[in-house]
C-alpha positions in Angstrom: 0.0 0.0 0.0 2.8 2.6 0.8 4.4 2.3 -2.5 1.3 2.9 -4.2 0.8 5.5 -2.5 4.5 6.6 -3.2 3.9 5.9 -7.0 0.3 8.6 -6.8 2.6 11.3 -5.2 5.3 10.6 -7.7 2.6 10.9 -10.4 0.9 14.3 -8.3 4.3 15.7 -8.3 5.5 15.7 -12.3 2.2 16.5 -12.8 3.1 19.7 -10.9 6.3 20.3 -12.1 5.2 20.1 -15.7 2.2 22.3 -15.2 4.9 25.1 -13.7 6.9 24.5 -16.6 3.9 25.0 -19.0 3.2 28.3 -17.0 6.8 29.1 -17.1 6.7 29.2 -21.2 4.0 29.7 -23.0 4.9 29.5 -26.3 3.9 25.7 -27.3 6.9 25.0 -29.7 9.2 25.8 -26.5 6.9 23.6 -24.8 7.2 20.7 -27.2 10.9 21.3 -27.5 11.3 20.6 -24.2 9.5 17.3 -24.4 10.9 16.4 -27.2 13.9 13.3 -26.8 17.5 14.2 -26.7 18.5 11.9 -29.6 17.3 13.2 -32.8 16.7 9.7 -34.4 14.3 8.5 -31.1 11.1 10.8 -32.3 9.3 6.7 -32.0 10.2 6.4 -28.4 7.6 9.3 -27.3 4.1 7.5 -25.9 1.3 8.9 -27.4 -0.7 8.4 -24.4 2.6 11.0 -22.5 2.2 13.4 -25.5 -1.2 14.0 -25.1 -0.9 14.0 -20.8 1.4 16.5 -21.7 -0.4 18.9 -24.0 -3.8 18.9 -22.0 -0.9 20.2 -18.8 0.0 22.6 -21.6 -3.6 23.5 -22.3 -4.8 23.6 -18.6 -1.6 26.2 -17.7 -2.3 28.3 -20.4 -6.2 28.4 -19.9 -6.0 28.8 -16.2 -7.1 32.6 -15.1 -4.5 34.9 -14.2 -4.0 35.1 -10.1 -4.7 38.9 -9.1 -2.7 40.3 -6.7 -3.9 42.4 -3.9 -2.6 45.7 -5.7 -5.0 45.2 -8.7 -7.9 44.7 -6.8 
């Protein structure tokens, strides 16, 4: 049970981390850049199921409504 419950945080966690990353850069070729594998011959080692996990993070960062600060309010 505690390493399933390791494996959900793990899972919460890059789920975080890749939604800050989205936030931190916008622009969706950056984005997809970044995801893209180091070896330039490997493009058929990216999962389709990852690729889409990743662009619906992309999607939800980009959609999500600006936080206001106390200042502008």
């Amino acid at each position: 049970m505690a390493m399933l419950t390791r494996q959900k945080n793990e899972q919460v966690l890059w789920m975080a981390d890749c939604y800050s990353l989205a936030k931190r850069f916008p622009n969706p070729h950056t984005w997809l850049a970044l995801l893209e594998p180091l070896e330039q011959g490997d493009h058929d080692s990216i999962n389709p199921f990852h690729y889409w996990l990743w662009m619906e993070i992309w999607k939800a960062a980009q959609s999500a409504p600006e936080e206001k600060t106390a200042c502008e309010a």
